[in-house]
C-alpha positions, 0 to 999 in steps of 0.5 A: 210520753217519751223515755229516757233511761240511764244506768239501765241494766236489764231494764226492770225500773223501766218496766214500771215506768213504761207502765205507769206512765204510759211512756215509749222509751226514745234511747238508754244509756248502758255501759256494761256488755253483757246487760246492752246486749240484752237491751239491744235485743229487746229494744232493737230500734232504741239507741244506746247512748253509752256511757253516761259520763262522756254524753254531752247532753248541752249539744245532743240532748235538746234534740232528744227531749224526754218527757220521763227520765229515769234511772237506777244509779249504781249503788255501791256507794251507798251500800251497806255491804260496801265501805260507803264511801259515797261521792268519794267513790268512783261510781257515784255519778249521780252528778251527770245524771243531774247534768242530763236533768238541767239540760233536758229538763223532763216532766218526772225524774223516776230514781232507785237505789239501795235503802242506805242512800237515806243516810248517805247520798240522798241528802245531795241527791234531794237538794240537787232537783229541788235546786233544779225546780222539782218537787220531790217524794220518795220512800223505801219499798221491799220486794216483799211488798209488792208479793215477792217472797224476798225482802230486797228494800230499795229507796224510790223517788219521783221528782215532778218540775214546777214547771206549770207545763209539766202535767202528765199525759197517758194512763196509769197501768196495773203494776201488777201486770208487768212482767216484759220489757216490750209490754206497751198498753193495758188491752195488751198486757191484758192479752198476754196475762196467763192463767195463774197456776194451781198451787204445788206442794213444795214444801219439800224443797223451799220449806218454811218459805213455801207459802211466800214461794205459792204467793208469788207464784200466783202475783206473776202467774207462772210456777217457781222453777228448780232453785238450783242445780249441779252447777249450783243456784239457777240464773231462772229462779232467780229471774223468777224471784225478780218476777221478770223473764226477758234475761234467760234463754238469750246466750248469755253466760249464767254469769252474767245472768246472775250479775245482772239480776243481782244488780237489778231491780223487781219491776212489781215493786218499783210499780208499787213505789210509783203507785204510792209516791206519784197518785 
C-alpha cells in the first residue's frame, strides 16, 4: 500500500495510518521548515511536495497514485480557540485537499482536525467526498481515550471510494504499539517494544494526576521525563504526553519543538479512531 501525506507536520496521523493499514509512505507535503526538516530526517528518501496549495496534481499526480491519502488539515478555522471563521479563513484548504482527492482518487482518505469542525466545516468537508464517490464515518476521540493522560479530542474520519476495486490489502497492526515515524511491519514493532517501567512514585511532582501520568507510562513504556525546567515547560515531556519520540534531540529549537507538538496529533489516539471507524 502506497501513502500519501498532506499537511503532515511531524508525522503523528501517519504513524497510525502507516500501521494500520500497512501502508509505506511515497511523498508528503509540508510547508513549515522546521516540521520538513524533521520529516526530511526521518523520511529521507520521500519527496516533499511543498505547499499543497501550488501542486498540480492534474499534471503530476496520476504519475504518483496513492492507495491512502491522509492528512491532518490546519484547524485554526475551525477551532473554538479561534474566531471560526471557517472558508473565510485563509487556511482553510481543505478545497486543494478535495482537488488531489479527484485526481488521485485513493482507496481510503484518513482526515483529522479539531472537535469544532462538527459544527463548522465538516458539513462541507462530508458533502465534498461523498460527491467524490466515497462512503464516510467519522467521530470525535480524545487522547485520554487511548490512555493519554490529556483530553485532546480530535474529530477523525475515514472515507472508503465505491469504487468496486477499492478493497484494501495489508494487515492491521496493534495501535498501541506506534510510537516511531520509520516503524514498517508488526515482527518489527515487536522487535523494538521496551519493557514497560516499574511504576514511580511521583506523587510528589504531578499530584492528582500521578495515576493517569503511571497509566501512560506503562501504554508507551517508557517513564514520564521532568515536566519543566529553568526554562520553563520541557519540549520531551510534551513529546512524551504526545507518546512519540522521534522530535527532540535532532537541533531543533524548543520553540519549535513545542510548536509542532502543539499542532500535532497523538499517534495512539489516531490508531484508535481507525480501529473504531474503519474494522
Amino acid at each position: 500500500m502506497r501513502l500519501g501525506s498532506l499537511c503532515t507536520g511531524y508525522g503523528g496521523l501517519d504513524m497510525a495510518v502507516k500501521a494500520h493499514y500497512g501502508a509505506d509512505v511515497a511523498w508528503y507535503s509540508e510547508v513549515d521548515k522546521d516540521c520538513s526538516q524533521l520529516l526530511a530526517h526521518h523520511w529521507p528518501t520521500q519527496s516533499n511536495l511543498g505547499d499543497l496549495t501550488q501542486i498540480s496534481f492534474n499534471t503530476w499526480g496520476r504519475m504518483e497514485a496513492v492507495d491512502v491519502l491522509c492528512a491532518g488539515f490546519p484547524c485554526q478555522p475551525f477551532s473554538h480557540a479561534g474566531k471560526r471563521e471557517g472558508e473565510n479563513d485563509d487556511r482553510a484548504i481543505f478545497a486543494y485537499i478535495a482537488d488531489a482527492v479527484s485526481v488521485l482518487r485513493p482507496r481510503i482518505v484518513v482526515l483529522e482536525n479539531v472537535a469544532g469542525i462538527l459544527t463548522l466545516g465538516g458539513p462541507g468537508v462530508i458533502g465534498t467526498l461523498t460527491g467524490l464517490g466515497y462512503n464516510l464515518r467519522w467521530g470525535v476521540v480524545r487522547a485520554s481515550d487511548a490512555g493519554a493522560p490529556h483530553r485532546r479530542a480530535r474529530w477523525f474520519c475515514v472515507a472508503r471510494s465505491t469504487d468496486p476495486g477499492s478493497e484494501r490489502h495489508g494487515g492491521r497492526e496493534n495501535g498501541r504499539g506506534v510510537g516511531h515515524l520509520d516503524r514498517r511491519d508488526e515482527s518489527q514493532a515487536r522487535q523494538q517494544q521496551r519493557p514497560r517501567p516499574e511504576p514511580v512514585d511521583r506523587g510528589g511532582t504531578f499530584g492528582v494526576y500521578a495515576d493517569a501520568i503511571t497509566r501512560w507510562e506503562r501504554t508507551i513504556g517508557r517513564p514520564a521525563p521532568d515536566p519543566t525546567d529553568d526554562q520553563g515547560l520541557r519540549p520531551e515531556f510534551v513529546s512524551w504526553m504526545m507518546g512519540v519520540d522521534h522530535i527532540c534531540g535532532l537541533g531543533l529549537s524548543r520553540t519549535a519543538e513545542l510548536k509542532m507538538l502543539g499542532n500535532g496529533v497523538c499517534p495512539q489516539q489516531a490508531a484508535l479512531a481507525l480501529t473504531l471507524l474503519d474494522d
